[in-house]
Biopython code that builds the backbone (N, CA, C, O; Angstrom):
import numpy as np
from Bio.PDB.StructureBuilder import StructureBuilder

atoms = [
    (1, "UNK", "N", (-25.088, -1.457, 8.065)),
    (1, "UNK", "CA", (-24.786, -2.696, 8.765)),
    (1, "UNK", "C", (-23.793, -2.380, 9.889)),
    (1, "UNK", "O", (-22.749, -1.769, 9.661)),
    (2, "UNK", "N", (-24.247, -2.942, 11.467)),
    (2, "UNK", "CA", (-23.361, -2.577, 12.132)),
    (2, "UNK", "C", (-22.315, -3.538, 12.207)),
    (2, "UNK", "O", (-22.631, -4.712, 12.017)),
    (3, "UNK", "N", (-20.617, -3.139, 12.553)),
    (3, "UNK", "CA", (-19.300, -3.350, 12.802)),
    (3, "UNK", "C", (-19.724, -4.861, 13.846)),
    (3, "UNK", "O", (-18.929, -5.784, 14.020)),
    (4, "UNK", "N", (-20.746, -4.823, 14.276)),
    (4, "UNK", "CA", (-20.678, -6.026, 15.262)),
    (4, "UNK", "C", (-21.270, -7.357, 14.236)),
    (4, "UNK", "O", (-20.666, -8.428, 14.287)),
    (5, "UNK", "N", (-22.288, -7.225, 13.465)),
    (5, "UNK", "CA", (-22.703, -8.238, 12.415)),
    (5, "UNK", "C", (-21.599, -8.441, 11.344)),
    (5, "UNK", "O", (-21.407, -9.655, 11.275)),
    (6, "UNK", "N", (-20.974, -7.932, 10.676)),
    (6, "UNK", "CA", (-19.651, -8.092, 10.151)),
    (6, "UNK", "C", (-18.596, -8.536, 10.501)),
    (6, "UNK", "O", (-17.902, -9.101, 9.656)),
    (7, "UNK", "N", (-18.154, -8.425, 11.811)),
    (7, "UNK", "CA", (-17.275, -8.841, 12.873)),
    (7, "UNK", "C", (-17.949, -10.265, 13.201)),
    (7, "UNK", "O", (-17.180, -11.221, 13.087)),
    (8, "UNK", "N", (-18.987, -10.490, 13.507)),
    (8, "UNK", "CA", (-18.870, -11.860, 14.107)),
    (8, "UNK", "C", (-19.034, -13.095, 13.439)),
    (8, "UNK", "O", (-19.109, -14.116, 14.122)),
    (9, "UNK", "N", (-19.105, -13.158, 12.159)),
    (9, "UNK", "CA", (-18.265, -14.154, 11.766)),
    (9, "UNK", "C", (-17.139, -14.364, 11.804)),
    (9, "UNK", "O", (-16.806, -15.525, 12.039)),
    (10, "UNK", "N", (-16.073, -13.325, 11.589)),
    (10, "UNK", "CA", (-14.631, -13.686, 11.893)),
    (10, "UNK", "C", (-14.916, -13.868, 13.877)),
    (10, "UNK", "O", (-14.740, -14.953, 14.430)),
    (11, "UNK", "N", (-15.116, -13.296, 14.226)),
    (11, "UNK", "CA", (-14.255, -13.524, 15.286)),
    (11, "UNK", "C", (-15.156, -15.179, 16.168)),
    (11, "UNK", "O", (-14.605, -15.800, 17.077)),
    (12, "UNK", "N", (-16.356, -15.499, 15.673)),
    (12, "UNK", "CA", (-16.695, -16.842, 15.610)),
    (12, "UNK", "C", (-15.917, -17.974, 15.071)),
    (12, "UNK", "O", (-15.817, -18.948, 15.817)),
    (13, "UNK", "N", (-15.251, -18.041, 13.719)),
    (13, "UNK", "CA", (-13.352, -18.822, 13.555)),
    (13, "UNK", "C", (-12.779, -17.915, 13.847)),
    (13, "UNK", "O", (-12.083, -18.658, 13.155)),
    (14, "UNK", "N", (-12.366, -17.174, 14.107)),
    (14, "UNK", "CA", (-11.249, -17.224, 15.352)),
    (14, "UNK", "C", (-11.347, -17.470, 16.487)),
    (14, "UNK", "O", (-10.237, -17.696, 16.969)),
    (15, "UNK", "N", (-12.218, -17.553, 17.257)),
    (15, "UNK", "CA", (-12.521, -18.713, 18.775)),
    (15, "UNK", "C", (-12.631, -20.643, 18.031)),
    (15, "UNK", "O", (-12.373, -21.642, 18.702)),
    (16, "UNK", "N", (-12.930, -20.646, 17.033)),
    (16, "UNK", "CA", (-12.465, -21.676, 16.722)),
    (16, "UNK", "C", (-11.467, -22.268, 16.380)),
    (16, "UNK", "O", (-11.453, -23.498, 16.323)),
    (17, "UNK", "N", (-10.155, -21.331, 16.004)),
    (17, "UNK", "CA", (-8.806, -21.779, 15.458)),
    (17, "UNK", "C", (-8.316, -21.781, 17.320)),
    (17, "UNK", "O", (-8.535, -20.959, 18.209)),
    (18, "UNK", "N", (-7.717, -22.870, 17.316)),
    (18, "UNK", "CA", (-7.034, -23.034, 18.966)),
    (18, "UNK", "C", (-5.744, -23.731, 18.913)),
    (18, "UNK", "O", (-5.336, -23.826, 17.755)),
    (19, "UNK", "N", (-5.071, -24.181, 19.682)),
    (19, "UNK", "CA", (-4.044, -24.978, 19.530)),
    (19, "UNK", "C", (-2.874, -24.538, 18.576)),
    (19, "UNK", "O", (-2.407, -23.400, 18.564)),
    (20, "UNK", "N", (-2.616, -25.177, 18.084)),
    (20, "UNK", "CA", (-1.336, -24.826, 16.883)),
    (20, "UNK", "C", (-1.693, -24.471, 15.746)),
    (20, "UNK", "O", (-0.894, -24.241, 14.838)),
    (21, "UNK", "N", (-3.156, -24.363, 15.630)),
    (21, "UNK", "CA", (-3.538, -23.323, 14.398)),
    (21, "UNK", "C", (-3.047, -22.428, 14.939)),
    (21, "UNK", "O", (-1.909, -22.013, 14.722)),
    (22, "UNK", "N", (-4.156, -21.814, 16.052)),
    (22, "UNK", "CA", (-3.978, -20.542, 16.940)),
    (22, "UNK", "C", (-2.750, -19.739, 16.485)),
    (22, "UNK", "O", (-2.539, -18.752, 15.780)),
    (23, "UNK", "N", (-1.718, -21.004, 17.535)),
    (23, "UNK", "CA", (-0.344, -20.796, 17.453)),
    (23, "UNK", "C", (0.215, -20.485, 16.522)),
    (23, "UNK", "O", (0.906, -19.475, 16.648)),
    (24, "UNK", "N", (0.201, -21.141, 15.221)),
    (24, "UNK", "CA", (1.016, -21.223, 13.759)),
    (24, "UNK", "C", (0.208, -19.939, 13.132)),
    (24, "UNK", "O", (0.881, -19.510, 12.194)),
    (25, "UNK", "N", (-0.983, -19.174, 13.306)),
    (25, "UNK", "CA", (-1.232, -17.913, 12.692)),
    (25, "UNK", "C", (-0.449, -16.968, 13.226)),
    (25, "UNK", "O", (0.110, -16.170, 12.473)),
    (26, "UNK", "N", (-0.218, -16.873, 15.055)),
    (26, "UNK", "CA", (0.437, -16.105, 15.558)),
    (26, "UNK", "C", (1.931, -15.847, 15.532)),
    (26, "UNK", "O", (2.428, -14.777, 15.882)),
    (27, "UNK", "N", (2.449, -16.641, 15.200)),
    (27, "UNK", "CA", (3.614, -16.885, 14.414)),
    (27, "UNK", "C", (4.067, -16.110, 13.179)),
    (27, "UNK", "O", (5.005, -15.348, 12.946)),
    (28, "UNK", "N", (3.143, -16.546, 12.546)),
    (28, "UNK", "CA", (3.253, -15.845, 11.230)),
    (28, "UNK", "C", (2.898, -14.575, 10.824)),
    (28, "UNK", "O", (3.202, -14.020, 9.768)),
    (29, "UNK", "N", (2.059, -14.044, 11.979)),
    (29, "UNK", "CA", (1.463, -12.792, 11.674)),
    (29, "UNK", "C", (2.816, -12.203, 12.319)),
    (29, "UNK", "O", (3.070, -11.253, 11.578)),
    (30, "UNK", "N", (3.589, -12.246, 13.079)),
    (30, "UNK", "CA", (4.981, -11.849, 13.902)),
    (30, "UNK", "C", (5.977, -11.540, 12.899)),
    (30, "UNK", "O", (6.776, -10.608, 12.807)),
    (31, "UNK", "N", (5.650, -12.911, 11.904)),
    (31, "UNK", "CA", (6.709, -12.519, 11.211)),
    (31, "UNK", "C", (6.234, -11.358, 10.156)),
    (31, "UNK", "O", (7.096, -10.676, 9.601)),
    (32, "UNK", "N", (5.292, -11.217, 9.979)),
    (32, "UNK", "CA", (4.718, -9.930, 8.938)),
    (32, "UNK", "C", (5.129, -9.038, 9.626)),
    (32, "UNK", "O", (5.633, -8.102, 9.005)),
    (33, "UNK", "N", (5.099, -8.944, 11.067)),
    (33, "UNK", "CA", (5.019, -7.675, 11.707)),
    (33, "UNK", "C", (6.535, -7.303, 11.674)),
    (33, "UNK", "O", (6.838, -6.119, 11.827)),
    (34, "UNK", "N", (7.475, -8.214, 11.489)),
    (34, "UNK", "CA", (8.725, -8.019, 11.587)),
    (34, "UNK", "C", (9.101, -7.503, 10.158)),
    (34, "UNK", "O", (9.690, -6.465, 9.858)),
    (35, "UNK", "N", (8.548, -8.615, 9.255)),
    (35, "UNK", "CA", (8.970, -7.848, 7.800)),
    (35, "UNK", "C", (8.345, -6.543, 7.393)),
    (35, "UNK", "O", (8.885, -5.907, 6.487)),
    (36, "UNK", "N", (6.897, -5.927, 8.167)),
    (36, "UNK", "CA", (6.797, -4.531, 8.416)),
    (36, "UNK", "C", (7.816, -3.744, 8.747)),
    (36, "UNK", "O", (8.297, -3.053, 7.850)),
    (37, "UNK", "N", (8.316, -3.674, 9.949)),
    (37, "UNK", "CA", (9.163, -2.973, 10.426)),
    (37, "UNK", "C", (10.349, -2.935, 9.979)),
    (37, "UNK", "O", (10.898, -1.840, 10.104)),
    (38, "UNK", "N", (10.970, -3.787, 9.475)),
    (38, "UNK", "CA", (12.233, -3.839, 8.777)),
    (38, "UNK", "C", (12.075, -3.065, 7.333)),
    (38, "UNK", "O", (13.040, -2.517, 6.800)),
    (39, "UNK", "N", (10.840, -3.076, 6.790)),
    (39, "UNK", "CA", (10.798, -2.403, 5.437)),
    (39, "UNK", "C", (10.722, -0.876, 5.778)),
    (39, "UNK", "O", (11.377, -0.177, 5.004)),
    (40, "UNK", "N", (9.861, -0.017, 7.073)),
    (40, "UNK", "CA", (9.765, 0.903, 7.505)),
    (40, "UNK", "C", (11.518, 1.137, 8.040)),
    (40, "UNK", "O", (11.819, 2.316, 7.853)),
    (41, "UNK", "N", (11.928, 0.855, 8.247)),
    (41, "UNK", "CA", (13.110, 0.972, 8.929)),
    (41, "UNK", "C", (14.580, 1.175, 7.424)),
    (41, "UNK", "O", (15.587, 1.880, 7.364)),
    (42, "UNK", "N", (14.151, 0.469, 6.754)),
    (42, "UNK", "CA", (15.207, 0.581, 5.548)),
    (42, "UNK", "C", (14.829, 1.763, 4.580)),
    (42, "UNK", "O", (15.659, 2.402, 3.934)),
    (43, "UNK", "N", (13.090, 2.031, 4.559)),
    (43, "UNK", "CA", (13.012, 3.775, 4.393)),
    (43, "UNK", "C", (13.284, 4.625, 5.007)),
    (43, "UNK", "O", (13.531, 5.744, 4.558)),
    (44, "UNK", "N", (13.311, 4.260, 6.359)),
    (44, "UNK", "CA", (14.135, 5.436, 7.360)),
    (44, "UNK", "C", (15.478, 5.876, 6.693)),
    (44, "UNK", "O", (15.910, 6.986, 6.379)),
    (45, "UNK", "N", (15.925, 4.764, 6.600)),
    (45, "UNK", "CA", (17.644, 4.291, 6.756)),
    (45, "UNK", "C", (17.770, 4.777, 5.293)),
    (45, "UNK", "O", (18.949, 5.124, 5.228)),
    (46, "UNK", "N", (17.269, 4.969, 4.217)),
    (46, "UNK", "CA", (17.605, 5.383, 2.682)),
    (46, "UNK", "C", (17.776, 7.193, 2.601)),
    (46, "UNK", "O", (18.591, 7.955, 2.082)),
    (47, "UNK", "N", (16.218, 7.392, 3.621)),
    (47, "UNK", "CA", (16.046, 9.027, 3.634)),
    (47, "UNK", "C", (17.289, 9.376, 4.553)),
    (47, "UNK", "O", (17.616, 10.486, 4.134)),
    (48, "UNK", "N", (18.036, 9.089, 5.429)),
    (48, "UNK", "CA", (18.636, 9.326, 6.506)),
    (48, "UNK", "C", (19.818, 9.846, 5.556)),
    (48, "UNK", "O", (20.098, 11.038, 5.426)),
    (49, "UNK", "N", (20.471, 8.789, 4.913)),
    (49, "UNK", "CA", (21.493, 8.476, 3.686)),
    (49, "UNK", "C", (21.413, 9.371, 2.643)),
    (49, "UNK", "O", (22.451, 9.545, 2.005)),
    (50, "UNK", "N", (20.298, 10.059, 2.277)),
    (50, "UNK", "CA", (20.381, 10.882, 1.072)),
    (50, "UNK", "C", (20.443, 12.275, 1.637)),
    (50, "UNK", "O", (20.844, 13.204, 0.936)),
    (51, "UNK", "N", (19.970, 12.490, 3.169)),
    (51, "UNK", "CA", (20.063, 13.798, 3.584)),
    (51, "UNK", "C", (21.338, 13.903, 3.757)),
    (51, "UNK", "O", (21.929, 14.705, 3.034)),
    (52, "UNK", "N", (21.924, 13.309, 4.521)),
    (52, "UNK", "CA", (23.570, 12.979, 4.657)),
    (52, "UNK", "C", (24.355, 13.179, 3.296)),
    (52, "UNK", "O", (25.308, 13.956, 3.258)),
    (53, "UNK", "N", (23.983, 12.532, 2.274)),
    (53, "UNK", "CA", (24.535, 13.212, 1.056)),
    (53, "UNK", "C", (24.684, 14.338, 0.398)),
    (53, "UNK", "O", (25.669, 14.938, -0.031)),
    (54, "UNK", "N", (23.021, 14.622, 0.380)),
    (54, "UNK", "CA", (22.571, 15.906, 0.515)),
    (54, "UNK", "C", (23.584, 17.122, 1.078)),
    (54, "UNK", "O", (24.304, 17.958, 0.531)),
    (55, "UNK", "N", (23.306, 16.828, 2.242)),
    (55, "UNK", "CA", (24.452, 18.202, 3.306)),
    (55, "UNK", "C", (25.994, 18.165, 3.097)),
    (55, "UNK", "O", (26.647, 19.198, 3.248)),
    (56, "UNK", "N", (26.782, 16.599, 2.637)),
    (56, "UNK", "CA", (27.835, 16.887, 2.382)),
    (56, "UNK", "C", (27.863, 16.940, 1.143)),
    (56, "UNK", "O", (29.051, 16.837, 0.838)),
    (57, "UNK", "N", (26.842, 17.108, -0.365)),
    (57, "UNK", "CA", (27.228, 17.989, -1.430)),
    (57, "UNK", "C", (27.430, 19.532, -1.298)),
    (57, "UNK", "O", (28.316, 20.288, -1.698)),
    (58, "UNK", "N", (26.310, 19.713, -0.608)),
    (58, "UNK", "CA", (26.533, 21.222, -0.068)),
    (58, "UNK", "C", (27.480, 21.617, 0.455)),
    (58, "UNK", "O", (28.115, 22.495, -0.129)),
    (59, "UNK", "N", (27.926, 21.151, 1.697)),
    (59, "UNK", "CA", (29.071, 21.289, 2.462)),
    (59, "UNK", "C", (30.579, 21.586, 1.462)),
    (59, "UNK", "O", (31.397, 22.506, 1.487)),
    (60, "UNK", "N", (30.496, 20.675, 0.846)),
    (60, "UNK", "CA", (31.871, 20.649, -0.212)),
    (60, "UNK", "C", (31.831, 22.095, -1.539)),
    (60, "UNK", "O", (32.766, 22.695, -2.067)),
    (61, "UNK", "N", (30.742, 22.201, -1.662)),
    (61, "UNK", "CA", (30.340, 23.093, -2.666)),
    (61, "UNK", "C", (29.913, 24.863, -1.465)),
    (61, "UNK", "O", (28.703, 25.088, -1.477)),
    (62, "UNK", "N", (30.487, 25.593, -0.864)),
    (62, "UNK", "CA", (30.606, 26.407, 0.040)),
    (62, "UNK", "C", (29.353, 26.743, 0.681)),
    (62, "UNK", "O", (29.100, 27.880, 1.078)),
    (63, "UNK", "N", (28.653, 25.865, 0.771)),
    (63, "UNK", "CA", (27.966, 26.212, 2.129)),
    (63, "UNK", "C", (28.288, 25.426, 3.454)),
    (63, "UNK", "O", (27.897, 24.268, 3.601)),
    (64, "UNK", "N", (28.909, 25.996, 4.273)),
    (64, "UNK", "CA", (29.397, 25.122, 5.616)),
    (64, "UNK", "C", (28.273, 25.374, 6.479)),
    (64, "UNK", "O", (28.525, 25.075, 7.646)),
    (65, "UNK", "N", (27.352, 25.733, 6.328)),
    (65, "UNK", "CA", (25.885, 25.801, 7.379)),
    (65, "UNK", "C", (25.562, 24.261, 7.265)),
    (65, "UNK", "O", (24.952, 23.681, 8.164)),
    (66, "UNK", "N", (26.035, 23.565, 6.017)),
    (66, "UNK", "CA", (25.267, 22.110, 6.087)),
    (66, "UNK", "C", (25.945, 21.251, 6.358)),
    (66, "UNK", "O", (25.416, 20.140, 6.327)),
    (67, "UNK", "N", (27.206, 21.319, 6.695)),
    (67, "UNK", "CA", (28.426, 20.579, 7.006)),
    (67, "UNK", "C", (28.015, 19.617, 8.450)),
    (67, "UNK", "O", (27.710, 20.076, 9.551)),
    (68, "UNK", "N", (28.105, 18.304, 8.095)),
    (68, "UNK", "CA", (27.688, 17.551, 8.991)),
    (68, "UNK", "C", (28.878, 17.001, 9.987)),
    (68, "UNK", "O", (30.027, 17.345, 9.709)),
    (69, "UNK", "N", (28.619, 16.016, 11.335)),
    (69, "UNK", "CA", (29.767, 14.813, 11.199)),
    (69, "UNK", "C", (29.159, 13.757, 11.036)),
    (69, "UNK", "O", (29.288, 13.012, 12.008)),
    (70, "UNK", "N", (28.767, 13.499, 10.522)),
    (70, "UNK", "CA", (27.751, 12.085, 9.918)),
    (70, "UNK", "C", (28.713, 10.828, 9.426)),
    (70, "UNK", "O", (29.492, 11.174, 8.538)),
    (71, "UNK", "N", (28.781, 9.912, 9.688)),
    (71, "UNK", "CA", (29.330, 8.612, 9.602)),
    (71, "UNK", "C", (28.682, 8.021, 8.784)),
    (71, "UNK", "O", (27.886, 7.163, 9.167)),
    (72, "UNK", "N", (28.839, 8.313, 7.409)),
    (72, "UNK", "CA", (27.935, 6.702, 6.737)),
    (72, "UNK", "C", (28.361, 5.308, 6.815)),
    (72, "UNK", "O", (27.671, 4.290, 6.873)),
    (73, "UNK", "N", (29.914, 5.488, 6.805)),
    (73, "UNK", "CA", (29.799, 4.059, 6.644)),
    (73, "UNK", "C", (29.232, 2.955, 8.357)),
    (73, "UNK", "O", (28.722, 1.836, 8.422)),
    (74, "UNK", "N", (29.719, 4.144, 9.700)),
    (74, "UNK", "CA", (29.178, 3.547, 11.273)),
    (74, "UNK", "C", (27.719, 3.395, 10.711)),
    (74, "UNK", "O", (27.314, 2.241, 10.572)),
    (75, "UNK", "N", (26.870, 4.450, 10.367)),
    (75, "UNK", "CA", (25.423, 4.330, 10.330)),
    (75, "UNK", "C", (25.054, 2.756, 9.324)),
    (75, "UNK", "O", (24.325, 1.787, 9.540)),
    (76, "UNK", "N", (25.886, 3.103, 8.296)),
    (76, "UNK", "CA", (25.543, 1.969, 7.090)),
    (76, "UNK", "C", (25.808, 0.255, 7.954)),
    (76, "UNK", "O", (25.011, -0.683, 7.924)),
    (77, "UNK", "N", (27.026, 0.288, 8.589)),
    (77, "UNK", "CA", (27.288, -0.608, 9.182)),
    (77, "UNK", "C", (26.263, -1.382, 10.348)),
    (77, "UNK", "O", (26.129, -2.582, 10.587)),
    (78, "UNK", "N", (25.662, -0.281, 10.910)),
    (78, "UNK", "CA", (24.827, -0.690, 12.362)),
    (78, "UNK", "C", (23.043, -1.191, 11.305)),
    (78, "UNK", "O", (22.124, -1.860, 11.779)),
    (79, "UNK", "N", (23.086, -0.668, 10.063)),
    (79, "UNK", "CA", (21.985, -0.861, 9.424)),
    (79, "UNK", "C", (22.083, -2.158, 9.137)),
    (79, "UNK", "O", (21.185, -2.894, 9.547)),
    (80, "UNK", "N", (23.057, -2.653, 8.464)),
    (80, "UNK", "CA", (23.428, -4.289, 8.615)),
    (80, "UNK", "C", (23.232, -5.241, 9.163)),
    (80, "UNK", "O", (22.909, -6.371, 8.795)),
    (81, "UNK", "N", (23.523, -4.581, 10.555)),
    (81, "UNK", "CA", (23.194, -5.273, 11.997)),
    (81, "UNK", "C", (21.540, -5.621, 12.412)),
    (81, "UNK", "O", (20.902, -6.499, 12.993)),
    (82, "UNK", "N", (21.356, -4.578, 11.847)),
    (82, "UNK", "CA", (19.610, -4.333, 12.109)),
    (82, "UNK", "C", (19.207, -5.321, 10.960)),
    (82, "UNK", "O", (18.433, -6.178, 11.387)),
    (83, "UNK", "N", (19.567, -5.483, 9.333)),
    (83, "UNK", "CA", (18.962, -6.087, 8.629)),
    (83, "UNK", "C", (19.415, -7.407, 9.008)),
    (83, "UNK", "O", (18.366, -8.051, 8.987)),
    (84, "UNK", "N", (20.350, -8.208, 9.344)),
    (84, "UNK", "CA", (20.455, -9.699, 9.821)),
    (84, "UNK", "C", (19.840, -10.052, 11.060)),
    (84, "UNK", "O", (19.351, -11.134, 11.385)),
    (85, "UNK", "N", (19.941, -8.889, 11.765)),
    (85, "UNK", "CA", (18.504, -9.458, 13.018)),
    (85, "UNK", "C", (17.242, -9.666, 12.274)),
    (85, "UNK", "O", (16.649, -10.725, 12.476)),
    (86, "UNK", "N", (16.803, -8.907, 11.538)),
    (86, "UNK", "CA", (15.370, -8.589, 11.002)),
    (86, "UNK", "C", (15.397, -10.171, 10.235)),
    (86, "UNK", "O", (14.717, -11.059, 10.750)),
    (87, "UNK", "N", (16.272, -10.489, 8.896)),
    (87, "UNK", "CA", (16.365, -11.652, 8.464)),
    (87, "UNK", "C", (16.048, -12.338, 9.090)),
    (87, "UNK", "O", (14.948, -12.881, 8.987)),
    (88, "UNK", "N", (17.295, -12.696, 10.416)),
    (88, "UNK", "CA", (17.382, -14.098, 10.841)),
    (88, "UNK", "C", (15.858, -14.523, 11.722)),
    (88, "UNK", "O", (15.345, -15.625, 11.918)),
    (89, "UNK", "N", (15.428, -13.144, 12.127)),
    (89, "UNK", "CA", (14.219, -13.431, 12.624)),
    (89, "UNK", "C", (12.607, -13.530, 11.984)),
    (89, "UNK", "O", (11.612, -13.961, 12.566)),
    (90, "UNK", "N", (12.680, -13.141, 10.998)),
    (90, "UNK", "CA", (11.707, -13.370, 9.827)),
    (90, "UNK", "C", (11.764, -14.600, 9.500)),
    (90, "UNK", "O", (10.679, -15.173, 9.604)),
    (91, "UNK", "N", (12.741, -15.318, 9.091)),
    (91, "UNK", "CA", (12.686, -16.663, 8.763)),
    (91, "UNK", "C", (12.358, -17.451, 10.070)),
    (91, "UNK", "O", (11.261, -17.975, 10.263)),
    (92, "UNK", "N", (13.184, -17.483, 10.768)),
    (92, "UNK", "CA", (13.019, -18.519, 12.066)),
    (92, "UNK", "C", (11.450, -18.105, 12.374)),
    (92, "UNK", "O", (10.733, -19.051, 12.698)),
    (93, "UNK", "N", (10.927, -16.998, 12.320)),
    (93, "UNK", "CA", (9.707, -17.196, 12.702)),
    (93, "UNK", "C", (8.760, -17.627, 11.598)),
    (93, "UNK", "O", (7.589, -17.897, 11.866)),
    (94, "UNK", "N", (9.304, -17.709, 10.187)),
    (94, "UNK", "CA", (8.361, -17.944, 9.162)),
    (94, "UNK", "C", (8.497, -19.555, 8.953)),
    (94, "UNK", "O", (7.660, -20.251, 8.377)),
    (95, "UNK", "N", (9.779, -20.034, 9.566)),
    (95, "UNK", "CA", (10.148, -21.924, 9.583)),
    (95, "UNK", "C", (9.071, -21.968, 10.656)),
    (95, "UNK", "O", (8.041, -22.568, 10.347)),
    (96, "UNK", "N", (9.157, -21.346, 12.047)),
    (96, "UNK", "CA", (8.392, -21.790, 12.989)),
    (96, "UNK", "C", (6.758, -21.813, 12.606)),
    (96, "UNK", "O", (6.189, -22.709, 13.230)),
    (97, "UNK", "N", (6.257, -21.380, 12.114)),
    (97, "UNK", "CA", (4.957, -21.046, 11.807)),
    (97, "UNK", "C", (4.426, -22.048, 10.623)),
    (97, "UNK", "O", (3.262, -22.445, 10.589)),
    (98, "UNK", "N", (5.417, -22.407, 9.659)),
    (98, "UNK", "CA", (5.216, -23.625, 8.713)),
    (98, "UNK", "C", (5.242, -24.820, 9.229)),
    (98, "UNK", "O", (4.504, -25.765, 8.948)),
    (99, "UNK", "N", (6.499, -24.756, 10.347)),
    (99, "UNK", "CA", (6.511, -26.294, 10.778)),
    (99, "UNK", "C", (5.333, -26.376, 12.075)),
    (99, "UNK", "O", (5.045, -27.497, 12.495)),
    (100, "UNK", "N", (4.743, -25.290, 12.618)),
    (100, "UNK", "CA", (3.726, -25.685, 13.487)),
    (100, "UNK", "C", (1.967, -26.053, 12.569)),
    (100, "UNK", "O", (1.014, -26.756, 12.905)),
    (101, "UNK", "N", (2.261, -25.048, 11.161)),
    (101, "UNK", "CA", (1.172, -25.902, 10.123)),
    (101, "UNK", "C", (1.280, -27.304, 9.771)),
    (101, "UNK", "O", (0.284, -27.952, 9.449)),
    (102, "UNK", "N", (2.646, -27.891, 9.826)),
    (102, "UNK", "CA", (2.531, -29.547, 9.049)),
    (102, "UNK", "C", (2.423, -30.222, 10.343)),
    (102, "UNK", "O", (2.056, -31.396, 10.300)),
    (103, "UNK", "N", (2.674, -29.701, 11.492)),
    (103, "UNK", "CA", (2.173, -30.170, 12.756)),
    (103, "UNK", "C", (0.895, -30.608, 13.165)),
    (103, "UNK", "O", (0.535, -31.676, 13.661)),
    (104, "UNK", "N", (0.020, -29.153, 12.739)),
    (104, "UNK", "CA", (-1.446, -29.489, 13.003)),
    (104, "UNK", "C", (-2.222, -30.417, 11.890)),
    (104, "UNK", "O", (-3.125, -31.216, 12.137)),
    (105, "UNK", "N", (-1.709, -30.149, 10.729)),
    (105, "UNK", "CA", (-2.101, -31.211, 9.705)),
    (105, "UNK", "C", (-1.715, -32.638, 9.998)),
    (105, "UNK", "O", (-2.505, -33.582, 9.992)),
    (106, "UNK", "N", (-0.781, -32.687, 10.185)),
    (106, "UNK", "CA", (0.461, -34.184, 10.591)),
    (106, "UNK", "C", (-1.491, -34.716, 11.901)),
    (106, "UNK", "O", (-2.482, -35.412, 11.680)),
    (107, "UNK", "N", (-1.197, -34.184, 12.647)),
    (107, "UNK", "CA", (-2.615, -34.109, 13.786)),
    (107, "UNK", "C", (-3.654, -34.495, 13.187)),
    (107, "UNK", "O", (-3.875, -35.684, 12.959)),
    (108, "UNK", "N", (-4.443, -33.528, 12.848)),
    (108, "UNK", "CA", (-5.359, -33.895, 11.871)),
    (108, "UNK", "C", (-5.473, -35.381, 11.414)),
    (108, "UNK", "O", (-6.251, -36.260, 11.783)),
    (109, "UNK", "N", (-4.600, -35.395, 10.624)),
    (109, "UNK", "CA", (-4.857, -36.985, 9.957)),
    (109, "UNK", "C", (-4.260, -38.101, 10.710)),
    (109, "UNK", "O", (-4.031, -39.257, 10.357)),
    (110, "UNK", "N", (-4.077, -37.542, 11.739)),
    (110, "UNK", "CA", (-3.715, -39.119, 12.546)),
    (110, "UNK", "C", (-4.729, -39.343, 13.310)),
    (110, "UNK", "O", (-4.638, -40.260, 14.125)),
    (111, "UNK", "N", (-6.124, -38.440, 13.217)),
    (111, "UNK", "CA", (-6.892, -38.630, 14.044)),
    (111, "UNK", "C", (-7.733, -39.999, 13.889)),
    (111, "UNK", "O", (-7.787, -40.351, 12.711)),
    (112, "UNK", "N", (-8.347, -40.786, 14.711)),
    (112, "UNK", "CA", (-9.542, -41.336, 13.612)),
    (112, "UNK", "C", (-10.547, -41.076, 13.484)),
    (112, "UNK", "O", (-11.192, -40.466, 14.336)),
    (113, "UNK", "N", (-11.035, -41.487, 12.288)),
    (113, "UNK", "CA", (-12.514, -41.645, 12.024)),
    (113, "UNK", "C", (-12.484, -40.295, 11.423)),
    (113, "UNK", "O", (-13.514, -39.800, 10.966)),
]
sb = StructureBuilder()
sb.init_structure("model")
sb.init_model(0)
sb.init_chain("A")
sb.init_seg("    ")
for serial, (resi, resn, name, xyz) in enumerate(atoms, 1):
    if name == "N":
        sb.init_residue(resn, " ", resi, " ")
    sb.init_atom(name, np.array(xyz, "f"), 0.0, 1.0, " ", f" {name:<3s}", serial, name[0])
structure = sb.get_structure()
């Protein structure tokens, strides 16, 4: 079966979702994309942290080849920074995307007939 007969039912509703459906999926898919990246980013930020540990067990225990200047608590701190952006913007985009669903519904039924 070709990729184009499989495909065009979706992409037949999706030329049908318009307006603040449209809108309120795109929204929400933003915010996935954000809570993606923030989860990729806090595995960064764990491996980063254990190598850093890593080199200053060594370091302390006589190997100075692994001796870092590594800042956990600057790094730990700026990670913070990164996770309340990521928050505050996951939600505001996950409120925005709910309240543009009770929007189009709210629509919907005020229609007549």
């Amino acid at each position: 079966m070709s990729q184009v007969r499989v495909l065009s039912p979706l992409l037949v509703h999706l030329r049908r979702l318009r307006g603040l459906t449209g809108l309120a999926l795109a929204v929400a898919a933003a915010a996935v994309l954000v809570a993606l990246v923030a989860v990729l980013d806090h595995r960064h930020k764990r491996s980063v942290e254990f190598a850093a540990q890593e080199d200053a067990w060594f370091c302390s225990h006589g190997r100075p080849e692994a001796c870092t200047d590594f800042d956990e608590a600057a790094y730990e701190e700026r990670w913070e920074q990164r996770e309340l952006g990521y928050r505050v913007t996951f939600f505001t985009l996950g409120a925005g995307a709910a309240g543009l669903g009770v929007l189009r519904l709210r629509r919907r039924h005020e229609r007549p007939g």
